[in-house]
VMD Tcl script that builds the backbone (N, CA, C; Angstrom):
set m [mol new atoms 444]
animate dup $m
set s [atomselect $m all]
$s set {name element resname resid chain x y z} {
  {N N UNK 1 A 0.870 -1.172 0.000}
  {CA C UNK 1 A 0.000 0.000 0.000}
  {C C UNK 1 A 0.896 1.207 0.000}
  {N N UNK 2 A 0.423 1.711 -1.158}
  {CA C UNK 2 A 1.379 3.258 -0.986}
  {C C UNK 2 A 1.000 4.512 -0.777}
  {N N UNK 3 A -0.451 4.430 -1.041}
  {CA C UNK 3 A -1.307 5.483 -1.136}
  {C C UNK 3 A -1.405 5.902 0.510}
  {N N UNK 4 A -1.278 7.469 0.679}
  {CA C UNK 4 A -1.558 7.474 2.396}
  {C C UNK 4 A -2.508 8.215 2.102}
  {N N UNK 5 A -3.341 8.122 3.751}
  {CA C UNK 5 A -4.718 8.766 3.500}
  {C C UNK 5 A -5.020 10.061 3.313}
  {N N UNK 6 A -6.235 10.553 3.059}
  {CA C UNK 6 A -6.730 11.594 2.159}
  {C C UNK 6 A -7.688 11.967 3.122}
  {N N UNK 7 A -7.452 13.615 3.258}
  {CA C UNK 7 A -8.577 14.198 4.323}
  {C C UNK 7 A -9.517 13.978 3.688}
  {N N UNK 8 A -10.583 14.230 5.119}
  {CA C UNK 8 A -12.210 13.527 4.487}
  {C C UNK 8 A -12.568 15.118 3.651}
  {N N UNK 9 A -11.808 16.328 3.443}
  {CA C UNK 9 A -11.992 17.580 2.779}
  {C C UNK 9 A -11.362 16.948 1.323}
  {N N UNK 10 A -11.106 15.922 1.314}
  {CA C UNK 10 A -10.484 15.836 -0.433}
  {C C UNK 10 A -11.389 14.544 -0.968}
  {N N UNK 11 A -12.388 14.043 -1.094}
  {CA C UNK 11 A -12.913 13.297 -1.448}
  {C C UNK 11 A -14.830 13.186 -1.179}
  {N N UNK 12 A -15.864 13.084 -1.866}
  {CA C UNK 12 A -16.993 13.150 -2.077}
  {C C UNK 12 A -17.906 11.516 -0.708}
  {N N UNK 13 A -18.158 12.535 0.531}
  {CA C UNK 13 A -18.399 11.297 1.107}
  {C C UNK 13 A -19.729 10.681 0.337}
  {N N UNK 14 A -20.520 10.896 -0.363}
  {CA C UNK 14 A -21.558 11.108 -1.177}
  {C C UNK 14 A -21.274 9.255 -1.957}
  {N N UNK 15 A -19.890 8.958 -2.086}
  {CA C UNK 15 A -19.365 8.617 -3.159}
  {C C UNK 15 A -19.041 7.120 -2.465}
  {N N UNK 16 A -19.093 6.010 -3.124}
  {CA C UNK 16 A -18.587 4.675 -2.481}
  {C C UNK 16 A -17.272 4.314 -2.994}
  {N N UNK 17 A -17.005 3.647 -2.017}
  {CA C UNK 17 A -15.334 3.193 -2.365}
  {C C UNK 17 A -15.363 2.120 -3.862}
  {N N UNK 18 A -16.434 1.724 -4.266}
  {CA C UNK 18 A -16.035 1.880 -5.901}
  {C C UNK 18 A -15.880 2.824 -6.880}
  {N N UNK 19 A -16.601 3.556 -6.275}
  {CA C UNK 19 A -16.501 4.872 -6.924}
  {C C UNK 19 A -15.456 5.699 -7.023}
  {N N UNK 20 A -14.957 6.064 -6.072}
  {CA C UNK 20 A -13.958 6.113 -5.709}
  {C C UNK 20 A -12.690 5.743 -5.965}
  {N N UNK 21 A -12.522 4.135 -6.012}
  {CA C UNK 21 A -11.561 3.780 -6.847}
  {C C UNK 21 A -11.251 3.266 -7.874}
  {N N UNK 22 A -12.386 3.786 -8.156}
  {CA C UNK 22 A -12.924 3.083 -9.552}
  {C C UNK 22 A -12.819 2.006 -10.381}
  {N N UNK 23 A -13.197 0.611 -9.236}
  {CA C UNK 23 A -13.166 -0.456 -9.566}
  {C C UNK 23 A -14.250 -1.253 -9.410}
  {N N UNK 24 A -14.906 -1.955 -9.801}
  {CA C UNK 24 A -16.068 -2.223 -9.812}
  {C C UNK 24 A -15.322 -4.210 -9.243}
  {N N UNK 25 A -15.452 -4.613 -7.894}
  {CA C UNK 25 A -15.206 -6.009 -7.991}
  {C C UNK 25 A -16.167 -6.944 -8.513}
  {N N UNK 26 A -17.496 -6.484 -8.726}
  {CA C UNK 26 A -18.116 -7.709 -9.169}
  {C C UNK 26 A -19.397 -8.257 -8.240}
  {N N UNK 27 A -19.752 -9.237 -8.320}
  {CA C UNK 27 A -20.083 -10.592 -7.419}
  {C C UNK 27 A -18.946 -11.119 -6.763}
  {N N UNK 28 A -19.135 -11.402 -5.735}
  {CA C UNK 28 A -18.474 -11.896 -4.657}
  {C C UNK 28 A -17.930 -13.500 -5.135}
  {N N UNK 29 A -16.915 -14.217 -5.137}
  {CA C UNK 29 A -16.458 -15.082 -6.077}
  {C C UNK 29 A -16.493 -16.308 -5.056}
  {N N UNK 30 A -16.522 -15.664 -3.985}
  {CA C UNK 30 A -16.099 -16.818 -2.521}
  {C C UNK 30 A -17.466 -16.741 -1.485}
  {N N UNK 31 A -18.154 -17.537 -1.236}
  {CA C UNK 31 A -19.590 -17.360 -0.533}
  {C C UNK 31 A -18.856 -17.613 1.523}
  {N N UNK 32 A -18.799 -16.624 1.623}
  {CA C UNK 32 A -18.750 -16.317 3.077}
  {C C UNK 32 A -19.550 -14.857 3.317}
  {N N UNK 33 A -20.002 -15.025 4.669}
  {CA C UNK 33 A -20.697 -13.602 5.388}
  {C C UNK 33 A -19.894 -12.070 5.109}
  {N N UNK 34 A -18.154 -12.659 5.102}
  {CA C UNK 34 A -17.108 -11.524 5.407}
  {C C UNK 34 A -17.164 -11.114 3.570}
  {N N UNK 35 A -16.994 -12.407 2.930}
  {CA C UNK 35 A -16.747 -11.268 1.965}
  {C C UNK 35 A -17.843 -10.676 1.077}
  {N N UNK 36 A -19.147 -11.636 1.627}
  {CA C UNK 36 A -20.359 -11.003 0.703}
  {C C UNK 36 A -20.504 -9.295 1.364}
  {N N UNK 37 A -20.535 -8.678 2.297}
  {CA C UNK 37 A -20.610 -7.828 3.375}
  {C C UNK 37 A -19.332 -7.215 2.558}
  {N N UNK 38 A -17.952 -7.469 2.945}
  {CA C UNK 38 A -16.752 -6.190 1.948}
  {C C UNK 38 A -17.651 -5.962 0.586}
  {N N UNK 39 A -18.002 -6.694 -0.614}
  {CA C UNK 39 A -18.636 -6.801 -1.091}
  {C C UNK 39 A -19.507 -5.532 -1.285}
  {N N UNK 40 A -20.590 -5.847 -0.595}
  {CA C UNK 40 A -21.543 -5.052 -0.095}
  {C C UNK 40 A -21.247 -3.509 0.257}
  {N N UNK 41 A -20.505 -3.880 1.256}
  {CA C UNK 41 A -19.642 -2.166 1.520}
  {C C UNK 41 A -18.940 -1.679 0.907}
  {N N UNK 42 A -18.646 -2.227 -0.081}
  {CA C UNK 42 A -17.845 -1.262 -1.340}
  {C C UNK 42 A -18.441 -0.605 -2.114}
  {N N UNK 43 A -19.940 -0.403 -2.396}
  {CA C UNK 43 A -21.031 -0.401 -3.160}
  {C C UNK 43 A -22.035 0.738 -2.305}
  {N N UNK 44 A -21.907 1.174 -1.303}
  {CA C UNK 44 A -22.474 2.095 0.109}
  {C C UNK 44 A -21.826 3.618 -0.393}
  {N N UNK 45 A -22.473 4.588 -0.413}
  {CA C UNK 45 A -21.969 5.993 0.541}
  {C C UNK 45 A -21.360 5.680 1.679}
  {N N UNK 46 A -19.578 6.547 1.592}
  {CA C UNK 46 A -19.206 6.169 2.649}
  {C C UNK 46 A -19.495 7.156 3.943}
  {N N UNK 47 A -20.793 8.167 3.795}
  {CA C UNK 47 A -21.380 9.238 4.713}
  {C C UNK 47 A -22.343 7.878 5.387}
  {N N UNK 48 A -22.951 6.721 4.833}
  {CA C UNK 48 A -23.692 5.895 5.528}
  {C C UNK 48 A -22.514 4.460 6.244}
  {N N UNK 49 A -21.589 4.825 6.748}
  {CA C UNK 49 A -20.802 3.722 6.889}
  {C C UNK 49 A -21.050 4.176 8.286}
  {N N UNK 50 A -20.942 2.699 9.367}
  {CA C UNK 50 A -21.164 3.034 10.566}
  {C C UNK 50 A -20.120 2.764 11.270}
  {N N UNK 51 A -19.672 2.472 12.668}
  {CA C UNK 51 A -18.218 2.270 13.139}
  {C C UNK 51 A -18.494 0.285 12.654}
  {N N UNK 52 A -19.031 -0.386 12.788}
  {CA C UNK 52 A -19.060 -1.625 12.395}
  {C C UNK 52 A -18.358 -1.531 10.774}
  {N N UNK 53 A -19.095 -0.806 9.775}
  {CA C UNK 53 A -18.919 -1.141 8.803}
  {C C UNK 53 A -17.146 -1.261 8.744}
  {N N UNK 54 A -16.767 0.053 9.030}
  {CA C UNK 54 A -15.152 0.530 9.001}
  {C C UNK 54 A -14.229 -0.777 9.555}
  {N N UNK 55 A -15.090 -0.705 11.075}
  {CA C UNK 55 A -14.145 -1.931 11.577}
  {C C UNK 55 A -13.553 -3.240 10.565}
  {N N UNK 56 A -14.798 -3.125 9.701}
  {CA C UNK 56 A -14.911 -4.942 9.062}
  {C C UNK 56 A -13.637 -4.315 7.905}
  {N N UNK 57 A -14.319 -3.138 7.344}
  {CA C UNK 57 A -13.641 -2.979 5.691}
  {C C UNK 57 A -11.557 -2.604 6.672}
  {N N UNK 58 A -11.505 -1.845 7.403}
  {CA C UNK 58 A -10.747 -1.645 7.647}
  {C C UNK 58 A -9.729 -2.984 8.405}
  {N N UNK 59 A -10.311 -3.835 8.967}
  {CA C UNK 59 A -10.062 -5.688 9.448}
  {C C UNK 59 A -9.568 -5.909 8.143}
  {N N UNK 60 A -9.886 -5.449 7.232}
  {CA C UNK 60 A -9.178 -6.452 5.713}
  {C C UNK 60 A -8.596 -5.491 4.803}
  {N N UNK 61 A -7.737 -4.217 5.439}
  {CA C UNK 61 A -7.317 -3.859 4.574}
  {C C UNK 61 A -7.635 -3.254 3.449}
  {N N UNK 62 A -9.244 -2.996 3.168}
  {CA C UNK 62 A -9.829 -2.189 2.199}
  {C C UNK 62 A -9.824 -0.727 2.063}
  {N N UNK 63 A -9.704 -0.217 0.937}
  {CA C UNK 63 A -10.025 1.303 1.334}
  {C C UNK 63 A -9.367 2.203 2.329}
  {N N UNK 64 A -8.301 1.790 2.875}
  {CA C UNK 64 A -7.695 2.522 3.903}
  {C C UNK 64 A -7.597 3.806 3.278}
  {N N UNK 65 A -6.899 4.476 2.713}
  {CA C UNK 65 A -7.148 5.961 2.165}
  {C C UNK 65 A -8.324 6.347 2.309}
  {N N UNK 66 A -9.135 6.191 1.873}
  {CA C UNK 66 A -10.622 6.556 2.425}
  {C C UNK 66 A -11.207 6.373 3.469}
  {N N UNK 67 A -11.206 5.306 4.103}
  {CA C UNK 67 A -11.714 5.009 5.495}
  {C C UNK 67 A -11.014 4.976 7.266}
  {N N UNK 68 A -9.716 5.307 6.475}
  {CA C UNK 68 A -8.964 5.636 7.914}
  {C C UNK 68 A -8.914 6.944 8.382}
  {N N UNK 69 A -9.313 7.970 7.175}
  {CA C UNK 69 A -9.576 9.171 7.861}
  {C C UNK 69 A -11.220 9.513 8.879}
  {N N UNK 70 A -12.075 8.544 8.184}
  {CA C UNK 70 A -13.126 8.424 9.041}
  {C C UNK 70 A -13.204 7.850 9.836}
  {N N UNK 71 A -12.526 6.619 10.378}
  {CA C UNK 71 A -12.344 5.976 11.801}
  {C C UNK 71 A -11.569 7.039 12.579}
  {N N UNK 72 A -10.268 7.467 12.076}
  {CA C UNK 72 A -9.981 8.593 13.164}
  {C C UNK 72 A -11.133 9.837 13.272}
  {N N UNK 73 A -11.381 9.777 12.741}
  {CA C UNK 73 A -12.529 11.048 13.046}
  {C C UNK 73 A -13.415 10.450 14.263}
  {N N UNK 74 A -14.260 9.303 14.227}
  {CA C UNK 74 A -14.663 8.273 15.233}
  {C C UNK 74 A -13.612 8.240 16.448}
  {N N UNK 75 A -12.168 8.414 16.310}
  {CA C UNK 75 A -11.744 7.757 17.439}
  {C C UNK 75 A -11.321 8.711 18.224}
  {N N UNK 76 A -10.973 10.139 17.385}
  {CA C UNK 76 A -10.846 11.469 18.079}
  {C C UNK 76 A -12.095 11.422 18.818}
  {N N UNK 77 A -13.303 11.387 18.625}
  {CA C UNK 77 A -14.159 11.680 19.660}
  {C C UNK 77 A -14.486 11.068 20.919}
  {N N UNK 78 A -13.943 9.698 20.516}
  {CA C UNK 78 A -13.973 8.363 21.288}
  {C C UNK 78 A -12.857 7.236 20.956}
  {N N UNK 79 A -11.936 7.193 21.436}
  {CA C UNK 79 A -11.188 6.606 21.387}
  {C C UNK 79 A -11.305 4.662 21.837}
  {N N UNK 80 A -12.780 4.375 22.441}
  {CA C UNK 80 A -13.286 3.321 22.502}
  {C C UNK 80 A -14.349 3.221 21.612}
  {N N UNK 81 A -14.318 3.952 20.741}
  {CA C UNK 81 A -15.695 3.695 19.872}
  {C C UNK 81 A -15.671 2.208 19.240}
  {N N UNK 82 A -17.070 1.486 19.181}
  {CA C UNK 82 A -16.976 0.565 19.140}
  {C C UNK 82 A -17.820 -0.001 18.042}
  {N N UNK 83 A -17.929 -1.327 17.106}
  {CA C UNK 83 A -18.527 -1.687 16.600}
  {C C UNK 83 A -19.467 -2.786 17.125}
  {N N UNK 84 A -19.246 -4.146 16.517}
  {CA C UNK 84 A -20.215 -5.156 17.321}
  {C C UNK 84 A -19.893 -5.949 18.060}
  {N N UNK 85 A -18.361 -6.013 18.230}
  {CA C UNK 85 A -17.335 -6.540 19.196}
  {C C UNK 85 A -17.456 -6.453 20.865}
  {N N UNK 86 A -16.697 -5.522 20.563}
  {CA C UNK 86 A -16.613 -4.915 22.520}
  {C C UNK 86 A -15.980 -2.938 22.258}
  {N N UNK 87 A -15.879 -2.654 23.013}
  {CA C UNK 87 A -15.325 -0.808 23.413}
  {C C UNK 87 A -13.999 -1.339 23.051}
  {N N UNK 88 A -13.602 -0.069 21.881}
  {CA C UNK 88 A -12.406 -0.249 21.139}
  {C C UNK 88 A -12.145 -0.978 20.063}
  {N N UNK 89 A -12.788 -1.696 19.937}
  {CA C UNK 89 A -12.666 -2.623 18.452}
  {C C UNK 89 A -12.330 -1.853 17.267}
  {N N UNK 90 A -12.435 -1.097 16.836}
  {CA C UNK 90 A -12.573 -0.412 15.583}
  {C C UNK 90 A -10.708 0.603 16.288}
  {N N UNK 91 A -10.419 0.952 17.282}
  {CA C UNK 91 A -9.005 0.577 17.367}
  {C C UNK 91 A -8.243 -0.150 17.715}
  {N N UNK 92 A -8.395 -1.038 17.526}
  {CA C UNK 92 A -7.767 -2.030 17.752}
  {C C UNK 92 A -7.451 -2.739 15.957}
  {N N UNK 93 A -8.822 -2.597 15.326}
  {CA C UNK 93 A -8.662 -2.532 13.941}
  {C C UNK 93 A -7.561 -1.688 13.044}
  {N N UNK 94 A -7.952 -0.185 13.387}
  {CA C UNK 94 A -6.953 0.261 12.928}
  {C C UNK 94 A -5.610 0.099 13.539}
  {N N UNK 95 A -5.170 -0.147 14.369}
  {CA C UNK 95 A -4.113 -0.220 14.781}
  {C C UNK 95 A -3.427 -1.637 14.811}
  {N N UNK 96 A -4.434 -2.479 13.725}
  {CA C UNK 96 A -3.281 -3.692 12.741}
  {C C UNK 96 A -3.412 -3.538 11.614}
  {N N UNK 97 A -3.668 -2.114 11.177}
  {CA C UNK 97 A -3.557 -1.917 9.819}
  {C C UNK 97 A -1.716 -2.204 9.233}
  {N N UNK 98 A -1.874 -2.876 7.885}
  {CA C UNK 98 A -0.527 -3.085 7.185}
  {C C UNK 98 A 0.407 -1.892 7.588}
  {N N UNK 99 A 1.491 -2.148 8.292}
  {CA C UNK 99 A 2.278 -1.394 8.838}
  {C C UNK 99 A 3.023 -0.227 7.271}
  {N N UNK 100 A 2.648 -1.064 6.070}
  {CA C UNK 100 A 3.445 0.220 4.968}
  {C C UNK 100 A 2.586 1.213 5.055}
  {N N UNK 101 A 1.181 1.290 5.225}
  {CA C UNK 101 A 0.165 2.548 5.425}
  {C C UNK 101 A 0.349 3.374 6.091}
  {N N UNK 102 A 0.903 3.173 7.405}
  {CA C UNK 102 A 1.300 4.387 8.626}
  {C C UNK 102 A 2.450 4.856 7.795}
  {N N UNK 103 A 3.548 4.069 6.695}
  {CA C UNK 103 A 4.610 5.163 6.390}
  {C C UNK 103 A 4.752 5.720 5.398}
  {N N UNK 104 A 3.560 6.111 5.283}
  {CA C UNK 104 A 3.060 6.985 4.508}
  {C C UNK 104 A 2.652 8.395 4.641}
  {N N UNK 105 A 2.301 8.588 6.249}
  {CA C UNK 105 A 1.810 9.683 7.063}
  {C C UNK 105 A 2.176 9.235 8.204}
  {N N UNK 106 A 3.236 9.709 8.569}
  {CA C UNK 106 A 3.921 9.794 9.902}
  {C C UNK 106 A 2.712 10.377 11.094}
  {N N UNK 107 A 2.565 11.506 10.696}
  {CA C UNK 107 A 1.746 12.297 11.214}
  {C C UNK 107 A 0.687 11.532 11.890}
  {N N UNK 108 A -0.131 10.740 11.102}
  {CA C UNK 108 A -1.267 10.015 11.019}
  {C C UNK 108 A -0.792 9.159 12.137}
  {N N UNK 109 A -0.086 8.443 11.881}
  {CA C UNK 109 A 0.528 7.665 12.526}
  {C C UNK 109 A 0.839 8.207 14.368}
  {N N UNK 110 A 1.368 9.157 14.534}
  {CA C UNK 110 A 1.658 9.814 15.862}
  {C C UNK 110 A 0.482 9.841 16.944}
  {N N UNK 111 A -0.485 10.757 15.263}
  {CA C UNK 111 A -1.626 10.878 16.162}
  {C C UNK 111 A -2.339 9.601 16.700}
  {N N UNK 112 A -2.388 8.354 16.185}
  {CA C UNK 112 A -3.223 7.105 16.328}
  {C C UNK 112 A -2.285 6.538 17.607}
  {N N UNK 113 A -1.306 7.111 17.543}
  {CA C UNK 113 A -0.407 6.511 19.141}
  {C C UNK 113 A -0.772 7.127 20.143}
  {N N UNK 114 A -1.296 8.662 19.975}
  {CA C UNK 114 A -1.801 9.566 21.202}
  {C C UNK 114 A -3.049 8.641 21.787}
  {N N UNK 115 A -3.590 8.673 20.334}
  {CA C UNK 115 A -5.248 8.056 20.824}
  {C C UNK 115 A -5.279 7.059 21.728}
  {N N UNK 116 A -4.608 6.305 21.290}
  {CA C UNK 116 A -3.991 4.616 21.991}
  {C C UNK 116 A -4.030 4.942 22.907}
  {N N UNK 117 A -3.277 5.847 23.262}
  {CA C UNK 117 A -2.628 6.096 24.854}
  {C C UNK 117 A -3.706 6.662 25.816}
  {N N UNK 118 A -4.552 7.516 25.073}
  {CA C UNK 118 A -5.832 7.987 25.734}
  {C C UNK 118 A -6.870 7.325 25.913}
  {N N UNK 119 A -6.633 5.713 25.187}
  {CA C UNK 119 A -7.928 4.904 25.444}
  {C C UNK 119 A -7.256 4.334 26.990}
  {N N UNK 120 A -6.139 4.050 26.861}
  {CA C UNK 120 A -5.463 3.259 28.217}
  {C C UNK 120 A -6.077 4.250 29.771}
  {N N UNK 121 A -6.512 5.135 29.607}
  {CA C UNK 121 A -6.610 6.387 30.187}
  {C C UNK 121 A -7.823 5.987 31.048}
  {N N UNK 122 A -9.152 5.904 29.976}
  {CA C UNK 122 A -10.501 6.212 30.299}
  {C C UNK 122 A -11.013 4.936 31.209}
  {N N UNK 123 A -11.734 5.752 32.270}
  {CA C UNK 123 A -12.010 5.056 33.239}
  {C C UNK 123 A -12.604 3.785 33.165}
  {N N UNK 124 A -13.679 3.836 32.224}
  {CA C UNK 124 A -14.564 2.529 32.088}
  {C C UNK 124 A -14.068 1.549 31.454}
  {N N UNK 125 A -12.554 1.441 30.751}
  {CA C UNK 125 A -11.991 0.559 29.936}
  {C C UNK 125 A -12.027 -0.872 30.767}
  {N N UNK 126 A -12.565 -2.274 30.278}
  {CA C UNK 126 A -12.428 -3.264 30.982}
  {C C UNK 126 A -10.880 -3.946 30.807}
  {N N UNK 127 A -10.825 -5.079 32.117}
  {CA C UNK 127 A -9.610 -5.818 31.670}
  {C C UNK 127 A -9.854 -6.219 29.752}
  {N N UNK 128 A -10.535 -7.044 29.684}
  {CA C UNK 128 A -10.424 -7.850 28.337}
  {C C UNK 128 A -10.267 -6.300 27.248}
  {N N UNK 129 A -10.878 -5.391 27.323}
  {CA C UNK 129 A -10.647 -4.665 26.041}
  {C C UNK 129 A -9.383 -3.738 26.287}
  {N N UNK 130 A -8.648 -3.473 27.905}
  {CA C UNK 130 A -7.237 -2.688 27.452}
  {C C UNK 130 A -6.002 -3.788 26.838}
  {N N UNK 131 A -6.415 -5.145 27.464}
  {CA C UNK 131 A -5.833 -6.381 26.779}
  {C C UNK 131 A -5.501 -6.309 25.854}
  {N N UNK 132 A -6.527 -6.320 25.066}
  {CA C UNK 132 A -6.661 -6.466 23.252}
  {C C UNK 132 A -6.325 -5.113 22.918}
  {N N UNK 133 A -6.416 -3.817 23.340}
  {CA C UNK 133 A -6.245 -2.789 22.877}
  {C C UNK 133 A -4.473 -2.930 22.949}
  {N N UNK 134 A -4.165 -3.533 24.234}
  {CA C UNK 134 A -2.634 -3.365 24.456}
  {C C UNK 134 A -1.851 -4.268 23.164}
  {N N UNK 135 A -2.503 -5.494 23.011}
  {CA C UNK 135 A -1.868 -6.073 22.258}
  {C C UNK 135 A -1.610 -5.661 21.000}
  {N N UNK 136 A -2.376 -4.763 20.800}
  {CA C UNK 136 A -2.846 -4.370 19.085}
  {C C UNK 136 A -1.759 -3.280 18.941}
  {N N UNK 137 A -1.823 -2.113 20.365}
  {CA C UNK 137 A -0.654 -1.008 20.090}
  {C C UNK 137 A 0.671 -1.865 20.215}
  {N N UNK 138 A 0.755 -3.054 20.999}
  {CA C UNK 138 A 2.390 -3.516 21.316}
  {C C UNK 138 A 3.050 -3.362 19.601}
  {N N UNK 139 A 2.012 -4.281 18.742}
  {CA C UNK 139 A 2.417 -4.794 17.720}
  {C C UNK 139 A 2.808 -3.335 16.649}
  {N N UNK 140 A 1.338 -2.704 16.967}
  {CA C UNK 140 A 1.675 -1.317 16.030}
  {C C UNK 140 A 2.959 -0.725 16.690}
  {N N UNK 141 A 3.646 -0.348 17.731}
  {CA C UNK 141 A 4.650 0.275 18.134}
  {C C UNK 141 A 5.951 -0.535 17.316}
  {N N UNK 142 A 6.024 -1.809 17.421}
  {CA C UNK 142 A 7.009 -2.327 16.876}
  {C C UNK 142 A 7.107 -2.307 15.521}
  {N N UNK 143 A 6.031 -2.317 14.859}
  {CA C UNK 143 A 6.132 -2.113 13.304}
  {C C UNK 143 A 6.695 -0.945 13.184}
  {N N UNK 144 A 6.103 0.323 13.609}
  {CA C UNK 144 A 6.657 1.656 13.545}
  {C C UNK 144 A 8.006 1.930 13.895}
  {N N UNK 145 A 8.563 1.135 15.156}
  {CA C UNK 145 A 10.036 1.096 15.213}
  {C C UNK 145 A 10.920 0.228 13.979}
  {N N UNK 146 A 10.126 -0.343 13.285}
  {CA C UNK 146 A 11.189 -1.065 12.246}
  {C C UNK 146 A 10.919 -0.217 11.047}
  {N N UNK 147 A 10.709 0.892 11.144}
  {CA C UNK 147 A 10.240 1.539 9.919}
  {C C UNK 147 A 11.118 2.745 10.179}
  {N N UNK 148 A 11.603 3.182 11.361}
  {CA C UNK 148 A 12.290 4.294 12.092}
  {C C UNK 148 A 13.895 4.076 11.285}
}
mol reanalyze $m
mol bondsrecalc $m
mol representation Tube
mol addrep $m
């Protein structure tokens, strides 16, 4: 991935990530829930995408240029924002995104370490989700140090 992300001021949220990238995949070639659903969400306004949707498209690596500026937008406000998982899922998602994407935008990158650090923060965080949240930044910190 080389492309780094694109403020949500440079792109038509109006517009779906086929549209967008102007690829049309088709019918779904493989019959599972996950990929009829990517599928599916490629084909959406990404102004109707919810923190679930992101979590899933962003879990596989889709669309990151487009959709990682809207999960941080989600996670600036809430840094446990959550999909259908548990509080935090959707960072915990982004933060196993393919480590070549963060070096692309350092910046991007800094800021998603603040966030991290501010979910570790908030009072209501349970054991099981600073767990998984921890595990997810351990891994993102180390990618970012091999990129240093």
């Amino acid at each position: 991935m080389s492309e780094s992300a694109i403020t949500m001021n440079e792109f038509d949220m109006s517009k779906s990530l086929q549209e967008l990238e102007g690829q049309d995949w088709g019918e779904p070639d493989f019959d599972t829930h996950l990929v009829r659903e990517c599928h599916r969400l490629r084909r959406i306004p990404l102004k109707d995408f919810s923190v679930e949707n992101l979590r899933i498209m962003i879990g596989q690596n889709i669309g990151l240029p487009f959709l990682i500026p809207l999960a941080m937008n989600h996670l600036r406000k809430n840094p446990l924002a959550e999909g259908n998982y548990y509080a935090g899922d959707l960072l915990v998602n982004v933060l196993r995104v393919e480590r070549e994407f963060w070096s692309t935008d350092p910046s991007l990158r800094l800021e998603l370490a603040r966030i991290a650090d501010e979910a570790f923060e908030i009072p209501t965080i349970t054991t099981i989700e600073f767990e998984s949240i921890r595990e997810a930044y351990d891994s993102f910190l180390a990618a970012s140090k091999q990129q240093e």
